[in-house]
C-alpha positions as CSV (number, residue, x, y, z in Angstrom):
1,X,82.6,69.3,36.1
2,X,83.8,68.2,39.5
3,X,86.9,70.2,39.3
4,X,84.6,73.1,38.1
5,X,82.1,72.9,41.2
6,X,84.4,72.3,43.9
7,X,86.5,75.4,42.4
8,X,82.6,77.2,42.8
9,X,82.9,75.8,46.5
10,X,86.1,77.0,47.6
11,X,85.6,80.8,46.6
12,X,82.3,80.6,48.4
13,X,84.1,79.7,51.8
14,X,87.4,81.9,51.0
15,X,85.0,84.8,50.0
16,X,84.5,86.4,53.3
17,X,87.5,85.6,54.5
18,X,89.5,87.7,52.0
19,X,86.3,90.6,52.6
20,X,87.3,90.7,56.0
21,X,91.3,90.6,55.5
22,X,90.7,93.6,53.0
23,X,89.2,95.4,55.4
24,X,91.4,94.5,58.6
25,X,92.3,97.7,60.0
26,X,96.4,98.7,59.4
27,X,98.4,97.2,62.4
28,X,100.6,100.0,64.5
29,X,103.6,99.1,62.3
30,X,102.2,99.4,59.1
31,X,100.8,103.4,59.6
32,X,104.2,104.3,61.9
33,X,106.8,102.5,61.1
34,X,109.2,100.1,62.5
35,X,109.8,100.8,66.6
36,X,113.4,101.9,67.6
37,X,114.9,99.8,70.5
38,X,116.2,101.7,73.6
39,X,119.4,103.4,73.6
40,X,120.2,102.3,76.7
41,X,118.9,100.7,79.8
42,X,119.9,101.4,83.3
43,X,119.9,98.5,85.8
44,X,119.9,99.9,89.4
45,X,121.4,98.3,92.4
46,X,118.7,97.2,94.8
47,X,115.4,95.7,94.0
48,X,113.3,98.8,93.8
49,X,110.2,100.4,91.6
50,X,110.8,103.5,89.6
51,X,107.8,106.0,90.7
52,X,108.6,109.2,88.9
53,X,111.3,110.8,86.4
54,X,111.7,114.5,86.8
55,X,114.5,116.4,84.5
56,X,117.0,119.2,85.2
57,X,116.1,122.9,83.3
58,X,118.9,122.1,80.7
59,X,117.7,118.7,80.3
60,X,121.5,117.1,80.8
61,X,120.2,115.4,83.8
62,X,117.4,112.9,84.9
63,X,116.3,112.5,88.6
64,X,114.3,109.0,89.2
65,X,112.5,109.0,92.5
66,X,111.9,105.6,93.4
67,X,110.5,102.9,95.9
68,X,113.4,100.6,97.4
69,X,112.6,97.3,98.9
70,X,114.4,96.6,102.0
71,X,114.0,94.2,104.9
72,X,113.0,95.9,108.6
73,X,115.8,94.0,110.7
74,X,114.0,95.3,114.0
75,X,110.5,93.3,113.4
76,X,113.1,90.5,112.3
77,X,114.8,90.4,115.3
78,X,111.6,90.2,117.6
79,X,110.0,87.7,115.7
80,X,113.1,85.2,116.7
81,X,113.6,86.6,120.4
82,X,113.3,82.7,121.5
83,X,116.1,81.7,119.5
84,X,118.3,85.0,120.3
85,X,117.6,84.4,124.0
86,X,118.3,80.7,124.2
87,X,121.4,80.7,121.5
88,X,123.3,83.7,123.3
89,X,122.6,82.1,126.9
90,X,123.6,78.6,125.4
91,X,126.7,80.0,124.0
92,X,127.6,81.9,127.1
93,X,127.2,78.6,129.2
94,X,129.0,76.5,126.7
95,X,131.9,79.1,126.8
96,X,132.1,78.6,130.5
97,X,131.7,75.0,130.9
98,X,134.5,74.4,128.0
99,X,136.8,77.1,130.6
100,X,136.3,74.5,133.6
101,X,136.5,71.2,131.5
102,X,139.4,72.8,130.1
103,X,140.9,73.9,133.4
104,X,140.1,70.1,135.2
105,X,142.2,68.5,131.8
106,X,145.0,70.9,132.5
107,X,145.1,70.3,137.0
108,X,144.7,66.8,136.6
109,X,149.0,67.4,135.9
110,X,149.1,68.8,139.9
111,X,149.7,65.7,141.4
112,X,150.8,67.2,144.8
113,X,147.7,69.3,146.6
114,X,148.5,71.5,149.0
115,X,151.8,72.5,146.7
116,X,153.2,75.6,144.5
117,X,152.6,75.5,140.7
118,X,153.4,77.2,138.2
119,X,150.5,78.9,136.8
120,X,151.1,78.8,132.9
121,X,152.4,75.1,132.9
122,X,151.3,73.3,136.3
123,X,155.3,72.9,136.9
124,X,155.6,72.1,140.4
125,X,157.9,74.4,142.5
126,X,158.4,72.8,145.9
127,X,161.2,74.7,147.3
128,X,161.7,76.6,144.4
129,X,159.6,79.8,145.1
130,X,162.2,82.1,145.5
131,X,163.1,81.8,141.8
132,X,162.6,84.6,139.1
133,X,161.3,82.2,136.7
134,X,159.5,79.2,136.1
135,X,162.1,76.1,135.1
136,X,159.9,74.3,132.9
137,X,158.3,77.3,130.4
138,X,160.5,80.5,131.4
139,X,157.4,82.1,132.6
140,X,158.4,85.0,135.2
141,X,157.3,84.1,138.9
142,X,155.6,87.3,139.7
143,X,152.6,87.5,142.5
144,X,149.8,85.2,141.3
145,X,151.8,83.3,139.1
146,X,152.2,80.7,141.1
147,X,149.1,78.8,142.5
148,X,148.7,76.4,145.1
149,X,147.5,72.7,144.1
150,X,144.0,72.4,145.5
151,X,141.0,69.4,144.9
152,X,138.6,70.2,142.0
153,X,135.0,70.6,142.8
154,X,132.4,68.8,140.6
155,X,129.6,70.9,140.7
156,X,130.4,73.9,138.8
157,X,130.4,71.8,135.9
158,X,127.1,69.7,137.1
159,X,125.2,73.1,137.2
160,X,126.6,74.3,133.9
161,X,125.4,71.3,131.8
162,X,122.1,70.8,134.1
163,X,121.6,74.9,133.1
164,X,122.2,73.6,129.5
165,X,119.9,71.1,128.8
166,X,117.1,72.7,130.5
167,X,117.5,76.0,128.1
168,X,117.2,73.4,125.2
169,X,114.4,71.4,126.9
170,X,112.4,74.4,127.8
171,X,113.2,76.3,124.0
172,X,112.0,72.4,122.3
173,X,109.0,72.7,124.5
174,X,107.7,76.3,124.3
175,X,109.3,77.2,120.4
176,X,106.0,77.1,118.7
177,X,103.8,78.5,121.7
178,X,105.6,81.8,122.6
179,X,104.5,85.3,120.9
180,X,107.0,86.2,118.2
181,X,105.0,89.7,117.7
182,X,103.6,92.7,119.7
183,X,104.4,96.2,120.7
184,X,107.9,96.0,120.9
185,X,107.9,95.1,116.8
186,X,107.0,98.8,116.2
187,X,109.8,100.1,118.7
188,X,112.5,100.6,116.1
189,X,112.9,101.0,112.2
190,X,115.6,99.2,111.1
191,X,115.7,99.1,107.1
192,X,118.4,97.1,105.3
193,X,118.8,96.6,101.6
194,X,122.1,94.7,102.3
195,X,120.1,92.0,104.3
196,X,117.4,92.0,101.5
197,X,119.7,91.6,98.2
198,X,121.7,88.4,100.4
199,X,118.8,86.8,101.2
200,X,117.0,87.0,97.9
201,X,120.0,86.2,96.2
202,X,120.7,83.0,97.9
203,X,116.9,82.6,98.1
204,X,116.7,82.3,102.0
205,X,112.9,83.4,101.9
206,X,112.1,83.7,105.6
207,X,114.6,87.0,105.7
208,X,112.8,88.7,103.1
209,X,110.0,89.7,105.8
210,X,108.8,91.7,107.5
211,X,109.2,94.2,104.2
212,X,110.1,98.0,103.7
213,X,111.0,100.8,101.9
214,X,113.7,103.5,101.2
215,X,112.5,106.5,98.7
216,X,115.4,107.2,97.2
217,X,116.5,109.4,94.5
218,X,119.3,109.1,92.3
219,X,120.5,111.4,89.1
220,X,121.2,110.1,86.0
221,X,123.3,111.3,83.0
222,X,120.8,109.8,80.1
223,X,123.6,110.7,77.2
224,X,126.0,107.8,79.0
225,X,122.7,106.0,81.2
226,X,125.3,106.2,84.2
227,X,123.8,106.5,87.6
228,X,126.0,110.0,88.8
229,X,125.1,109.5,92.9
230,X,122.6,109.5,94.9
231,X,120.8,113.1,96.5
232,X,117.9,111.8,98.8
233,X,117.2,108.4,100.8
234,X,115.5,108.2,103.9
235,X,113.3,104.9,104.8
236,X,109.6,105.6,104.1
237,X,108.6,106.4,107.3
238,X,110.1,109.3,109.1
239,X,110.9,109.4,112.9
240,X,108.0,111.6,113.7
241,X,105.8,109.0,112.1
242,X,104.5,110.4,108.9
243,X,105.7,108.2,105.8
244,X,107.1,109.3,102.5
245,X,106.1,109.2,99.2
246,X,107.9,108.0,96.2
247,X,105.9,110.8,94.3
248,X,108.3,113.9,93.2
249,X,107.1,117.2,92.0
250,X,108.6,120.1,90.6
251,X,110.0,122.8,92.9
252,X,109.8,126.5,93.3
253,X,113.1,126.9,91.2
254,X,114.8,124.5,89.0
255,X,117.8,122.9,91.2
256,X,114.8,122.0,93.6
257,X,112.0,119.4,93.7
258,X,109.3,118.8,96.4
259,X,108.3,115.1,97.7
260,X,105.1,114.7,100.3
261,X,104.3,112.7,103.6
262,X,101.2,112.1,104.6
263,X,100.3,116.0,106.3
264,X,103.5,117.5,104.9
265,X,105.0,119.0,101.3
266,X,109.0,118.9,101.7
267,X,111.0,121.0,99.5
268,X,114.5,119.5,98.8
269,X,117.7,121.2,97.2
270,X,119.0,119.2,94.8
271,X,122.9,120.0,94.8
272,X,123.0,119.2,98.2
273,X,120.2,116.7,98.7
274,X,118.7,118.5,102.4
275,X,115.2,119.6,102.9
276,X,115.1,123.5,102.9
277,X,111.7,123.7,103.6
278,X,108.4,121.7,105.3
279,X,105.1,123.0,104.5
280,X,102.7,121.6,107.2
281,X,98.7,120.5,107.1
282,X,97.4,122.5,110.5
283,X,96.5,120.7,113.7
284,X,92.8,120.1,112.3
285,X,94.3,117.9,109.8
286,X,96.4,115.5,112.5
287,X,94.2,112.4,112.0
288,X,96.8,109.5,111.6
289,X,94.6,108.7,108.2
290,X,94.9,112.3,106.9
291,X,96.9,111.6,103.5
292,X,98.1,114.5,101.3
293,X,97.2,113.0,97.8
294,X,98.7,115.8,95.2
295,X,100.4,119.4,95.3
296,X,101.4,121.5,92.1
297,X,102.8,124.7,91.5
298,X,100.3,127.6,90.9
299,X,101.9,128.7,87.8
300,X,102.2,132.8,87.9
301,X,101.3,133.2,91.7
302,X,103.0,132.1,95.1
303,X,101.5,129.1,95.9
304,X,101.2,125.7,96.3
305,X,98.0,123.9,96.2
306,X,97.2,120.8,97.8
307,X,95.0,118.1,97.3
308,X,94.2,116.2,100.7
309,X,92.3,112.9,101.6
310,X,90.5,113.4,97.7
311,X,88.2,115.9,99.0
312,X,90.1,119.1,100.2
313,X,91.9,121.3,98.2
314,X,93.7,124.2,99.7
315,X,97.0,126.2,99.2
316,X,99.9,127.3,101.0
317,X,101.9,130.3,100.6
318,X,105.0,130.0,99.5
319,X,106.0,133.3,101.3
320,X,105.2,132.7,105.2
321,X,103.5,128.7,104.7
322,X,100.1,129.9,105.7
323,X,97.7,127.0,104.9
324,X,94.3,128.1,103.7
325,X,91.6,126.0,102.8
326,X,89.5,126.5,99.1
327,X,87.0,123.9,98.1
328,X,85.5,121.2,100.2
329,X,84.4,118.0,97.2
330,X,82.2,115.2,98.2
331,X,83.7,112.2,100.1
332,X,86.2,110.1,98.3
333,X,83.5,106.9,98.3
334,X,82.1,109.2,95.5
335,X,85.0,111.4,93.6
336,X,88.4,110.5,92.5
337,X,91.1,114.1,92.0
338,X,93.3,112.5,89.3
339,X,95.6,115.0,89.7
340,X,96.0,118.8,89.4
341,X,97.4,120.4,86.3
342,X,99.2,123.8,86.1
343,X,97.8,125.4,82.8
344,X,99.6,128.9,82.1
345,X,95.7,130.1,80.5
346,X,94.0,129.3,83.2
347,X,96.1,129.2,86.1
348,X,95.3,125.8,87.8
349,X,92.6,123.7,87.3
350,X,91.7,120.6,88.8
351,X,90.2,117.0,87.5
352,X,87.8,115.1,89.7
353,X,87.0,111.6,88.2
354,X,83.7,109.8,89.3
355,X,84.5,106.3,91.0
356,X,81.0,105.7,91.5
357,X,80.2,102.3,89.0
358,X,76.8,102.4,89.5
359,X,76.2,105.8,88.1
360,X,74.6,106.4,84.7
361,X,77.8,108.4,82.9
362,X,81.5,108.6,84.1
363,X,83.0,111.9,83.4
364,X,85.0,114.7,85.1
365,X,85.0,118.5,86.0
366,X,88.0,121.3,85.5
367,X,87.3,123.8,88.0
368,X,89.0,127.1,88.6
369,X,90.7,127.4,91.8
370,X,90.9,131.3,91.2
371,X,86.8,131.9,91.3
372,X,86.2,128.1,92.2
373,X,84.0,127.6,88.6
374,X,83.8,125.0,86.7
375,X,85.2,125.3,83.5
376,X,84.8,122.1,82.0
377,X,82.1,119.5,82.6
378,X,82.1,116.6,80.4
379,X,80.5,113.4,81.2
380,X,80.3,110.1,78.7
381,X,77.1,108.0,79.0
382,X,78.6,104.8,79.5
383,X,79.7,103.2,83.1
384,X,83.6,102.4,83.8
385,X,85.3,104.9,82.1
386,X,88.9,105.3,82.5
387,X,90.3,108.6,81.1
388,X,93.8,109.4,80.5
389,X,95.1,113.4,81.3
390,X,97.8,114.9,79.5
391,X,98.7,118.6,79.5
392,X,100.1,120.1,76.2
393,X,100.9,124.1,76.7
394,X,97.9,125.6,78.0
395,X,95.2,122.8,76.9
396,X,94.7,119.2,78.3
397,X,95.3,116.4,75.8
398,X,92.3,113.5,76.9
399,X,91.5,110.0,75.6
400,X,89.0,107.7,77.4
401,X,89.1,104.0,77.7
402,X,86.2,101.8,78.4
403,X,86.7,99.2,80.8
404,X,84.4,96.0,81.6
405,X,85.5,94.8,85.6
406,X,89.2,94.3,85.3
407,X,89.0,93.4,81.4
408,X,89.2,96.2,79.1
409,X,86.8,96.5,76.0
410,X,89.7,96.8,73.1
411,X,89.1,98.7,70.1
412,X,91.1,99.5,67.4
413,X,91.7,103.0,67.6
414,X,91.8,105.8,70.4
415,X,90.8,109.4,69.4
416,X,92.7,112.1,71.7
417,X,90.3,115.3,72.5
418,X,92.1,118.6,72.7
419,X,90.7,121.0,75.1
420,X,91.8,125.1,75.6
421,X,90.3,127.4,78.2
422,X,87.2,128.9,76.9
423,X,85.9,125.6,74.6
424,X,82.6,125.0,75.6
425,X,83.8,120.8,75.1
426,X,86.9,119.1,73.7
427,X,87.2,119.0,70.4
428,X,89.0,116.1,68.5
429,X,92.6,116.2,68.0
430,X,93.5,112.7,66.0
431,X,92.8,109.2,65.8
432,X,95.3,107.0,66.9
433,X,95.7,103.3,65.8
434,X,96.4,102.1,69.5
435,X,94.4,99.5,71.4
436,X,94.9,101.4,75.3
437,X,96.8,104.8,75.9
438,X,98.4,104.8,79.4
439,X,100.3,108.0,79.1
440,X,100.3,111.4,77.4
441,X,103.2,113.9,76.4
442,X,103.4,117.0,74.7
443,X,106.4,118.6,74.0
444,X,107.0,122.2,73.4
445,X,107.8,121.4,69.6
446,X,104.2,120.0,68.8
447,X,105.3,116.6,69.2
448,X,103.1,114.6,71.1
449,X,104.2,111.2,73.1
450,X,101.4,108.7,73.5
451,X,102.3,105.3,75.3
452,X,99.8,102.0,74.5
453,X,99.5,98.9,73.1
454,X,100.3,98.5,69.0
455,X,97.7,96.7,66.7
456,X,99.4,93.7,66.1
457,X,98.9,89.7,66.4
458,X,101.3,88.1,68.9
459,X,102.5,91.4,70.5
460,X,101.2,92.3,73.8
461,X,104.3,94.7,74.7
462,X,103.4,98.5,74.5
463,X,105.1,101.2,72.1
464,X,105.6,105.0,72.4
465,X,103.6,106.5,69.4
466,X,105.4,109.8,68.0
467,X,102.7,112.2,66.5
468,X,103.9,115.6,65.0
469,X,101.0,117.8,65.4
470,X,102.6,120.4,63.1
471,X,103.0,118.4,60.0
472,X,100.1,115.9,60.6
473,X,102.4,112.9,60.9
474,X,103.9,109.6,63.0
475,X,107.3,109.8,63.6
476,X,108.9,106.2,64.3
477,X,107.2,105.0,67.5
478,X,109.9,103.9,70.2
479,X,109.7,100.0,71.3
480,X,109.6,99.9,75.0
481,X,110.4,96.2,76.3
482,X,108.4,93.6,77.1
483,X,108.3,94.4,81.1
484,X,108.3,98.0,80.3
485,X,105.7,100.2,81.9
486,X,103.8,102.6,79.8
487,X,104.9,105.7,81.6
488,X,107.0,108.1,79.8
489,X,109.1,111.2,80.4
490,X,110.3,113.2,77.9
491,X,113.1,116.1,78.4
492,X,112.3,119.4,78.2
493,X,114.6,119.9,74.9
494,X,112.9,116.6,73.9
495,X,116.2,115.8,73.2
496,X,115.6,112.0,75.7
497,X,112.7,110.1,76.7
498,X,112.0,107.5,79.7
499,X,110.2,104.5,80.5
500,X,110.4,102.6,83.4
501,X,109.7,99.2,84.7
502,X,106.1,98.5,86.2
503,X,106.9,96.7,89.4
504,X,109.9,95.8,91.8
505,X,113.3,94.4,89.9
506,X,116.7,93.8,89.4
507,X,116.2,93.6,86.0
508,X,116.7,96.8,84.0
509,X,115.0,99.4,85.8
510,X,115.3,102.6,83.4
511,X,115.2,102.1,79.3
512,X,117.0,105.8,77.7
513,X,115.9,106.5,74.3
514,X,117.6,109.4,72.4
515,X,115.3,111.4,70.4
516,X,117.3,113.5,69.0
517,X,119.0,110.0,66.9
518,X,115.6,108.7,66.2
519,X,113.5,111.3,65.4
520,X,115.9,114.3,64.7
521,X,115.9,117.4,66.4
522,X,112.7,119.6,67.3
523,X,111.7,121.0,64.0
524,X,114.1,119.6,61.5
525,X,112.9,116.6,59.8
């Protein structure tokens, strides 16, 4: 009877807790399989953080624009002008007074003053001037080779070491009361990745600062994950002032990609690695906190829009650079431009995100820069909205996260909304069984690449979910490492994708993952 009632007991208390495990939700693994590992991983050379991937027409080639850490030797310098000043004047002295002590050691041999000497060896040469060379060391007799035995004087050496210890005493003194910084810190730009890999590497911290950048950009064969050489890197900040950005865009033909400055869209040839062309804000743009957030490509039309200080969008012509200015949005305290996105439908369209956390709903509009109309206005009832943008053909791929502060509210499952030109709202695409989505892909084979964090206990690493839109299926997901970011590129041929690591390292950088040997080629199974 015991047995009986504390059998009774048990399933009461085990009950719910097999209810609930039957109705878990699947983890990641279970609905798409098994992740694949990288193919290969790329460790670049200095400490830097990977900012953007952009690929070659033929997809053979990979360019990663990136941010370099360097140390500013310049700043460096000034900051220890005390020690520069007082070690180069001590030296100097100390060279000086070693050259007298050294010359009393070697006179105090002249025992007859007011005689001729040999110059190299003291020999004395009373009465033996007239010969070619000296008797002692051979050395030839010429005109000031012979010197004339004279009294040393004292204070020449006196002054020397009195200079001396009054450079220490005053430097022991006035060391921690002198200015180490002002204007002349900003005189010169002076960046050194040499300096900065030494002196992390044998952890001398007090080099490592004052910090800065190069924006360099490198090309990488993904099929071997070689880095081939390197076709731009300039420091961050240009001579005329403005600074670079690590951002690259795509150019007006395919061996040519476009970075910005902060009033300026440069377009650089690849092959050769020069800037072939500058497109500049106009004067009214010169304040020093101008900054020129996003440009793209109008996709049928010469131009190149512009997205400046998250407020202005204009365009320049591609043809003669003319700057002309489109839509004026509400200040920046207010409105967010996530980016601009080149749709083939609708020429290009732009997304303006609400910052705003005390409003009601979080949302965004699509707006047509051809008759400045919004096309798209969809807003979500609920405060701190994050949305994620990807483009897919001529419709944007969109999933929305809700966020609490800086703690996300995780659920179990993300639906991606589909949205074409000419949909009154996005429509619902798929359900996907990931916790956060932090990037969107689409390639031109209906494949769509969606980077976030798997359902699964004990794993807090994010995956690359493979979803075939044309057969309703996951393809095996790709597992991105631990200190992988979740941004993705994927080739144009969808033949490689890449990830990249979230922060500076020296760790691998760049993590190559062959599509074509984990998921097959575009339509073939």
């Amino acid at each position: 009877m015991h047995r009986l009632l504390i059998a009774l007991a048990m399933l009461l208390l085990c009950g719910p807790i097999v209810m609930s495990a039957q109705v878990a939700p699947p983890t990641t693994e279970q609905v798409m399989g098994a992740p694949a590992p990288p193919t290969r991983t790329i460790t670049l050379r200095d400490e830097c953080n990977v900012v953007d991937v952009l690929w070659s027409a033929d997809s053979s080639r990979a360019y990663a624009s990136m941010e370099v850490t360097a140390v500013d030797v310049w700043p460096l310098l000034v900051r220890a002008w005390p020690e520069i000043i007082v070690g180069s004047t001590g030296l100097f002295l100390a060279i000086v007074l070693a050259r007298m002590l050294w010359k009393r050691w070697r006179r105090r041999r002249i025992v007859a003053i007011g005689e001729p000497h040999c110059a190299r060896c003291s020999y004395q040469l009373t009465g033996r001037t007239e010969a070619k060379v000296c008797p002692e060391c051979g050395q030839p007799l010429e005109p000031g080779r012979i010197i004339i035995g004279r009294p040393l004087r004292r204070w020449p050496v006196a002054l020397a070491m009195t200079m001396l210890v009054l450079i220490a005493g005053a430097y022991y003194v006035g060391r921690n009361r002198v200015p180490r910084d002002g204007a002349a810190s900003r005189w010169l730009h002076w960046p050194s990745t040499h300096l900065c890999n030494w002196a992390t590497k044998h952890q001398h911290w007090s080099l490592t600062s004052p910090r800065a950048t190069f924006v360099r950009i490198v090309e990488i064969d993904p099929a071997t994950g070689s880095v081939l050489r390197t076709i731009f890197n300039s420091p961050s900040r240009r001579r005329d002032g403005l600074k670079w950005s690590a951002r690259a865009h795509p150019g007006t033909a395919p061996d040519r990609f476009f970075l910005t400055a902060s009033t300026i869209a440069a377009e650089i040839e690849i092959p050769t690695g020069r800037i072939i062309r500058e497109y500049r804000l106009p004067p009214d743009y010169a304040d020093p906190k101008t900054r020129l957030c996003d440009i793209a490509l109008h996709p049928s039309r010469p131009l190149l829009y512009a997205y400046v200080d998250y407020q202005i969008v204009g365009a320049w012509d591609l043809d003669t650079g003319e700057w002309s200015e489109l839509a004026a949005f509400p200040a920046r305290s207010e409105y967010l431009m996530y980016s601009l996105f080149p749709l083939a439908a609708a020429d290009t369209v732009i997304l303006r995100r609400a910052l705003d956390r005390r409003a009601a709903d979080s949302g965004f509009d699509l707006i047509d820069l051809n008759t400045l109309k919004i096309l798209l206005a969809h807003r979500e009832a609920k405060q701190d909205l994050n949305q994620t943008i990807g483009v897919a053909d001529d419709a944007l791929l969109l999933t929305f996260s809700e966020f609490m502060g800086v703690k996300s509210r995780l659920v179990d499952e993300q639906t991606i909304l589909r949205w074409s030109p000419g949909q009154t709202d996005p429509a619902p695409l798929m359900t996907i069984p990931l916790r956060r989505i932090g990037r969107i892909e689409s390639g031109a084979s209906g494949r769509v690449y969606l980077s976030g964090y798997p359902i699964a206990a004990g794993r807090a690493f994010p995956i690359v979910a493979v979803f075939d839109a044309s057969a309703g299926e996951y393809l095996p997901p790709l597992q991105t490492p631990m200190n992988a970011d979740m941004i993705l590129s994927v080739s144009p041929d969808e033949h490689w994708a890449i990830t990249r690591h979230p922060e500076p390292t020296r760790d691998p950088a760049l993590f190559i993952f062959d599509l074509h040997a984990i998921h097959g080629p575009r339509g073939e199974p």
